[in-house]
C-alpha positions as CSV (number, residue, x, y, z in Angstrom):
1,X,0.0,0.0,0.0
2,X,1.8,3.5,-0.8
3,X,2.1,6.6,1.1
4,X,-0.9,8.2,-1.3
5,X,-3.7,5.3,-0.4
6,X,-5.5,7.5,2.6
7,X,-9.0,7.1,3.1
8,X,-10.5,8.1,0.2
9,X,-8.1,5.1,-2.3
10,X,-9.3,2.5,0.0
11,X,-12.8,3.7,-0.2
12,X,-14.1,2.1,2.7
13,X,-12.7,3.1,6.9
14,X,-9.7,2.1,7.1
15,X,-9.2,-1.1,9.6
16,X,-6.2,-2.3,11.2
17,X,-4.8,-4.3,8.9
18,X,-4.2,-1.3,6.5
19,X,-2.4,0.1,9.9
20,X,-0.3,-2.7,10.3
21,X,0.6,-2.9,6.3
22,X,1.4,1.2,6.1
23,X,3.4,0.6,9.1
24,X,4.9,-2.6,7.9
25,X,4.5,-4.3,11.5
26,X,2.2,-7.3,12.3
27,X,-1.8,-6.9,13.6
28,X,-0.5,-7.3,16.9
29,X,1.9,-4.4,16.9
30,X,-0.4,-2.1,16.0
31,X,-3.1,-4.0,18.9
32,X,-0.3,-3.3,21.4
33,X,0.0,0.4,20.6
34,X,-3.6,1.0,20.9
35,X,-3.9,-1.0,24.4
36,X,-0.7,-1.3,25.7
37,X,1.6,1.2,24.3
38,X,4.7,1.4,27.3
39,X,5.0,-2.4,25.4
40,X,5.8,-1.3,22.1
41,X,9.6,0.2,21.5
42,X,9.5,4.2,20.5
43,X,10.0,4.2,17.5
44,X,8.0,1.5,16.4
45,X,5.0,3.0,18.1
46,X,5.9,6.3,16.4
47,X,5.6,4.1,12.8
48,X,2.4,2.9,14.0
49,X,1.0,6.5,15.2
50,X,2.0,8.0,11.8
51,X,-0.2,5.6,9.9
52,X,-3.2,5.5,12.3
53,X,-3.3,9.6,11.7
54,X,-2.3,9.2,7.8
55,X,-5.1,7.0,7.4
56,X,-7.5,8.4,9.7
57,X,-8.1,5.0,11.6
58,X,-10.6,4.5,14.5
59,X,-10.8,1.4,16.4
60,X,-14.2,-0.6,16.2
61,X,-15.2,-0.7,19.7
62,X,-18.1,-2.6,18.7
63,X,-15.9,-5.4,17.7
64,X,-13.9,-5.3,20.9
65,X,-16.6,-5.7,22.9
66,X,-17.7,-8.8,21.4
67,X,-13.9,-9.8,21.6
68,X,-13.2,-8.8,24.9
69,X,-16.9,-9.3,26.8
70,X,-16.1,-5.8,27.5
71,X,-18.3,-2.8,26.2
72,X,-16.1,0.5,27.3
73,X,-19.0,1.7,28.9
74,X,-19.2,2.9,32.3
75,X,-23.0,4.8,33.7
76,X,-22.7,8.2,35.7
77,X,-25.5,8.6,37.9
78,X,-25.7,12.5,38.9
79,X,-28.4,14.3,41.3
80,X,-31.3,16.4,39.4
81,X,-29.7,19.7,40.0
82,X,-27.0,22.0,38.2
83,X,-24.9,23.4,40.7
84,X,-21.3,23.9,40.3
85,X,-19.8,21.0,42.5
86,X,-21.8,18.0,41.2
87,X,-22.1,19.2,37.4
88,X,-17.7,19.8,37.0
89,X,-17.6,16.4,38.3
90,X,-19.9,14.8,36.1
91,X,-17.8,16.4,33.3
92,X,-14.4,15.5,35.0
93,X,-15.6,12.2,34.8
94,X,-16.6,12.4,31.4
95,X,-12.9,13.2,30.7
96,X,-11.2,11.0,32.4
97,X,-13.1,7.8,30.7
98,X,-12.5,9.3,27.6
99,X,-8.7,9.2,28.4
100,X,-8.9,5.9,28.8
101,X,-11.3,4.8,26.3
102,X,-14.6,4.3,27.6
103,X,-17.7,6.1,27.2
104,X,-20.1,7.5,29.8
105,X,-23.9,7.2,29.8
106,X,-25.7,9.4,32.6
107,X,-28.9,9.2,34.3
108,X,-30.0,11.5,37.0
109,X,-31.9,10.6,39.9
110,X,-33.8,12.3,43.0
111,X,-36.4,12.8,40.7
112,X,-40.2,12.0,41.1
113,X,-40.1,9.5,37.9
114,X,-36.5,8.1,38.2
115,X,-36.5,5.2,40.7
116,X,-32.9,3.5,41.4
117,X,-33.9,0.1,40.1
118,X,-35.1,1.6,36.7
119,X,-31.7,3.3,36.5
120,X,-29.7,0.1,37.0
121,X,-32.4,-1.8,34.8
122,X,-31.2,0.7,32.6
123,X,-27.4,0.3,33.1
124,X,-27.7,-3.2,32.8
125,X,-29.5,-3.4,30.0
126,X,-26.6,-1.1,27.9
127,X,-23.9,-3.6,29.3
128,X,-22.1,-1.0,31.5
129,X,-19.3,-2.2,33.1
130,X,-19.7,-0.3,36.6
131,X,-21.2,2.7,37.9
132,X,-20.1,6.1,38.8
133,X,-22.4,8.1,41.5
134,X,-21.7,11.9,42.3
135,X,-23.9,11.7,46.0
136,X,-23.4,14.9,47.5
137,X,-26.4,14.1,49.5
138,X,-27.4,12.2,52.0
139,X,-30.7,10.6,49.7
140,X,-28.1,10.3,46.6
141,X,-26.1,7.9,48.9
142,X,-28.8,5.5,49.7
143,X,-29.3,5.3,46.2
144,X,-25.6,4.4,45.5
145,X,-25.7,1.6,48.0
146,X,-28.9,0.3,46.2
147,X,-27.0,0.4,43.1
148,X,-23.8,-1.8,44.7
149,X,-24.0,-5.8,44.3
150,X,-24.4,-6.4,40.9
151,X,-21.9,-3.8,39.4
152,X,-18.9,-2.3,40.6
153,X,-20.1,1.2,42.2
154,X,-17.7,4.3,43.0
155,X,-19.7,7.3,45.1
156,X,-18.1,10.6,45.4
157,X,-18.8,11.5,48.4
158,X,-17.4,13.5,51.3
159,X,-17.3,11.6,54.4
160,X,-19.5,8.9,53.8
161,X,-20.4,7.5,56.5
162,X,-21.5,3.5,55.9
163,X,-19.2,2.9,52.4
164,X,-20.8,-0.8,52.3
165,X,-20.0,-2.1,48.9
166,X,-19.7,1.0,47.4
167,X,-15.8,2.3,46.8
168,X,-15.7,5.6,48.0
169,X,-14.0,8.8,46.3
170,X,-13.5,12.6,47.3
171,X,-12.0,15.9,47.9
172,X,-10.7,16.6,51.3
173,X,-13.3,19.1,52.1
174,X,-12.7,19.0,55.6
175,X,-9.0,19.8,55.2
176,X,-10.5,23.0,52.3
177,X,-12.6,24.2,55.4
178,X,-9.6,24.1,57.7
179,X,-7.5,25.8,55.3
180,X,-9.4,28.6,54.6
181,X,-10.4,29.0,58.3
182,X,-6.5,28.8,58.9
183,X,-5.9,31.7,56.5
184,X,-8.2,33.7,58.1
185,X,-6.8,33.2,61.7
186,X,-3.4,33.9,60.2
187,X,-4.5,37.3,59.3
188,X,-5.0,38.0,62.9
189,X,-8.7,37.0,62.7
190,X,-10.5,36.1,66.1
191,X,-14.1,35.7,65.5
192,X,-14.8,34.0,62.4
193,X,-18.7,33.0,61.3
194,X,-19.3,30.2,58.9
195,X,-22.4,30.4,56.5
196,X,-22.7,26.9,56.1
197,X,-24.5,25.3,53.3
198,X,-27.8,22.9,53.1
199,X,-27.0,20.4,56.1
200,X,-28.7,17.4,54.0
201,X,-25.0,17.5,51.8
202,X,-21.8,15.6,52.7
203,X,-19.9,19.1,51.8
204,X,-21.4,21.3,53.7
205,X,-21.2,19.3,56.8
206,X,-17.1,18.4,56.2
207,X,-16.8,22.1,55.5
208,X,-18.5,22.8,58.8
209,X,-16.5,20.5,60.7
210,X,-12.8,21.7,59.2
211,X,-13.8,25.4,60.4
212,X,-15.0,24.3,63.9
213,X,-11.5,22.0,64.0
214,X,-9.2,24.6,63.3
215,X,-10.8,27.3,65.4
216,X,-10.4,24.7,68.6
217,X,-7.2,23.9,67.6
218,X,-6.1,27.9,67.5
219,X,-7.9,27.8,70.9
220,X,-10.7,30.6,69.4
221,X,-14.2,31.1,70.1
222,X,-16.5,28.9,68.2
223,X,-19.9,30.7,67.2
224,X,-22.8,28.6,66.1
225,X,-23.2,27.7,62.5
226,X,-25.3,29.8,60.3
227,X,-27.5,27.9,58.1
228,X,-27.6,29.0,54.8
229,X,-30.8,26.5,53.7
230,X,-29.2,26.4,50.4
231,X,-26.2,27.0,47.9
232,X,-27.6,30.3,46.6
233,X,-26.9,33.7,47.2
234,X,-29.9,34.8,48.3
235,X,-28.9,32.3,51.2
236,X,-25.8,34.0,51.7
237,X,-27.2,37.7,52.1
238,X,-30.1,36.2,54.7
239,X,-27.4,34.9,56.9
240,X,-25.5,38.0,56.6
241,X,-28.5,40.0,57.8
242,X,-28.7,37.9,61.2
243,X,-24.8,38.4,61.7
244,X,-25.7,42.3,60.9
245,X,-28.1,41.9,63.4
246,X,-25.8,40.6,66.5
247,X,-24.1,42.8,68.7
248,X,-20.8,42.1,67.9
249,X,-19.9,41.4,64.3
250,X,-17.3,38.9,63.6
251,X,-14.5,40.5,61.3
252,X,-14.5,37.0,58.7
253,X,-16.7,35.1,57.1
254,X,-16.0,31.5,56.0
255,X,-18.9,30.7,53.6
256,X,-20.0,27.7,52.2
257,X,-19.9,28.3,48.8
258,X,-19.1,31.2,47.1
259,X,-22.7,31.6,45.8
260,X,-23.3,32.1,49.4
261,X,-20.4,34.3,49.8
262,X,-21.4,36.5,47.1
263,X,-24.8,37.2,48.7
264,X,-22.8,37.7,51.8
265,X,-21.1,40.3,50.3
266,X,-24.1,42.2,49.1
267,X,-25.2,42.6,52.5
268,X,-22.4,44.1,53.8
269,X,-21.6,46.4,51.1
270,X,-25.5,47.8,51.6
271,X,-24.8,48.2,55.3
272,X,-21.6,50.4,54.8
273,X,-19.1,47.6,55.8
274,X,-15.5,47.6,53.5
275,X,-14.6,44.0,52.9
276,X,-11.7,43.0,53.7
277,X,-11.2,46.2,55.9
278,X,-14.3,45.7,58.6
279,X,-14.8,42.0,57.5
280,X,-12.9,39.7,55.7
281,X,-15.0,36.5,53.5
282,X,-13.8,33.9,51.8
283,X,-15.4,31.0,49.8
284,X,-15.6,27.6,48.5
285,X,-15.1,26.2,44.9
286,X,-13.7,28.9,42.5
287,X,-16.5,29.5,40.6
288,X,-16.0,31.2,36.6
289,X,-16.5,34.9,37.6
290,X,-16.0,34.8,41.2
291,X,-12.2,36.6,40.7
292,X,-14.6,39.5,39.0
293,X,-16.5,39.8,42.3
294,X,-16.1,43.6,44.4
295,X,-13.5,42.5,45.4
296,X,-12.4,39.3,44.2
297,X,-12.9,36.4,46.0
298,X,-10.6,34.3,48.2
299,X,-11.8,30.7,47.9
300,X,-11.1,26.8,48.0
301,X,-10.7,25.1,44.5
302,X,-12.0,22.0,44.0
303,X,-9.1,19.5,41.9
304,X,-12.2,18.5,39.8
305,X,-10.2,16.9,36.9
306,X,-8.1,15.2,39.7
307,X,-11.4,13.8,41.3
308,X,-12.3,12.1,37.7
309,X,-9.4,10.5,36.9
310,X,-9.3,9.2,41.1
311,X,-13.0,7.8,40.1
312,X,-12.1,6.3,36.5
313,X,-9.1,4.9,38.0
314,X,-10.8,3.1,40.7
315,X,-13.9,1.8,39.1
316,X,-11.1,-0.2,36.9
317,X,-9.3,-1.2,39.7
318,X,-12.7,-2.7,40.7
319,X,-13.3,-3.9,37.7
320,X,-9.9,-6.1,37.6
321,X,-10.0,-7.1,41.0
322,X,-6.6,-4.6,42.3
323,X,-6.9,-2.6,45.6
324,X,-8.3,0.5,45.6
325,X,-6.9,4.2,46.5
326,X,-9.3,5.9,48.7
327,X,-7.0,9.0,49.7
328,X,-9.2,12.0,49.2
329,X,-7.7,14.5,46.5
330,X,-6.7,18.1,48.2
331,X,-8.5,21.0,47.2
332,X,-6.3,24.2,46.6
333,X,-6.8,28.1,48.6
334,X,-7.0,30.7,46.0
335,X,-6.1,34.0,48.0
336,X,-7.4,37.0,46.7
337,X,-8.7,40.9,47.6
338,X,-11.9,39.8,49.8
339,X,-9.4,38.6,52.4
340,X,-6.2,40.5,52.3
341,X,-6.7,43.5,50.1
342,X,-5.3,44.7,47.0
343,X,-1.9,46.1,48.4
344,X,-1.3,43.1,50.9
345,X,-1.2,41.0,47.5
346,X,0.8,43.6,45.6
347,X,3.3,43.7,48.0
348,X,3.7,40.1,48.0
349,X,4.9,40.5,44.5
350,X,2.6,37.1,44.1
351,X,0.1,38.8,41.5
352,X,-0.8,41.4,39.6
353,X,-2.7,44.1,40.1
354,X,-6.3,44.0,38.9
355,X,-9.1,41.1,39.0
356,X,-6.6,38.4,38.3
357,X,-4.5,39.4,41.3
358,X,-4.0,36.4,43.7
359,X,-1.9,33.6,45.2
360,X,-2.3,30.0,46.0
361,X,-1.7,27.7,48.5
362,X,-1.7,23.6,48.9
């Protein structure tokens, strides 16, 4: 076959015996490079990578399946909502099984017509190999542990408390709470609030529990927790009234989320406070925008791509029978103007000036 016979002189996809002839190594060369390439010497790979792009090949995963009793496909099971958190997973997921070949198929539960027996009738019924479920909440969790027995399940979850069957992934929210809370004590901070988020949610409880840890271990006052009742910021500035409200303000505010932080925010600039000046906030997850907020917002970033590859990798692991990794992934502080001001950051020479000012820490 010469150099000139792409695509359109075979007239048909190309398959990969036309690889194997263009690269002038056997079938099984070319099946190593696609599926086990650290095999496969460099440059021999390299032959075999030029023709797969010359001739535009794409592996039949059809026929795989049937030759491997393996389909590529994994199901996703995600909550019926569209916050940040649970929807970056889902995509980080997405990722990640791409990466390594496989496809996702999602269904969403927690709604009134979605029971978790139809979903895994439904599973089943594509041939998925296992099950990924983001179960922020406490009802999403029941319905991983229904899912568990007859598939491999992985739940993201923060602090699960009864893994069962299931194999458990998450970020360290706990250890995000106590470093932001830690930040804010090392600004000379005393009295810190936290805003917490809806208490039926793995997240916001770990991120209530990491605040209230390192404000005992600094030996400071703990205040009780204000419930935020949602994510939302229309939570955050109705918690900020009742702290307006109190006869002493605390001079930082850990919230939740920064949706919640952001409403937060809005209730003190109506009520003539300067942030960080009369009282510093910071937030939780680094939402797009959030570095545009008046001023920008110290948060927590969530390693979502991290957390996807940390589920992919250990519903495989399930799936061939290896031990699992079940170390939480760290999330990463963001610092920026809500906490320390503009000219504390400048003068750390860690930033520049402006909305994209900031530093992090691990």
């Amino acid at each position: 076959m010469g150099d000139s016979d792409g695509p359109e002189k075979l007239g048909r996809a190309p398959v990969m015996a036309d690889v194997a002839a263009r690269a002038g190594v056997p079938h099984q060369t070319v099946s190593r490079v696609l599926n086990s390439p650290e095999l496969v010497r460099p440059a021999t790979r390299e032959r075999v990578e030029e023709a797969i792009a010359s001739l535009g090949y794409r592996r039949n995963m059809s026929a795989r399946a049937l030759a491997t009793s393996r389909t590529q496909l994994i199901g996703v099971v995600t909550p019926a909502i569209t916050l940040f958190g649970p929807s970056h997973m889902a995509m980080a997921i997405q990722e990640a099984a791409r990466s390594v070949g496989y496809a996702t198929i999602s269904a969403a539960t927690e709604t009134a017509s979605t029971s978790p027996t139809e979903v895994l009738d439904f599973f089943l019924t594509l041939g998925v190999e296992g099950i990924i479920v983001i179960a922020p909440t406490t009802q999403t969790a029941v319905e991983a542990h229904r899912l568990a027995g007859r598939l491999p399940v992985v739940a993201i979850a923060a602090d699960l408390p009864d893994a069962g069957e299931l194999h458990v992934v998450a970020i360290d929210n706990v250890q995000g709470a106590r470093d932001a809370t830690a930040h804010l004590v090392g600004l000379g901070h005393e009295h810190i609030a936290h805003i917490a988020g809806p208490t039926d949610w793995f997240d916001a409880r770990a991120r209530a529990v990491g605040w209230r840890i390192e404000l005992e271990q600094a030996g400071l006052p703990v205040p009780e927790v204000l419930p935020g009742g949602g994510w939302d910021a229309t939570d955050g500035y109705a918690a900020a009234q009742q702290l307006l409200a109190q006869d002493t303000m605390p001079t930082a505010v850990f919230a939740a989320n920064d949706n919640i932080a952001l409403g937060a925010m809005r209730a003190f600039h109506r009520a003539g406070l300067r942030i960080p000046e009369d009282v510093a906030v910071v937030g939780y997850d680094d939402v797009a925008g959030c570095r545009f907020y008046e001023p920008p917002l110290t948060t927590v970033r969530q390693p979502f791509a991290d957390l996807g590859r940390h589920a992919m990798d250990t519903l495989l692991a399930a799936l061939d029978g290896r031990p699992t990794d079940d170390a939480p992934s760290r999330p990463e502080l963001v610092v920026r103007e809500s906490s320390v001001g503009q000219a504390a950051l400048e003068a750390s020479g860690e930033g520049t000036a402006g909305p994209t000012t900031e530093r992090r820490s691990s």
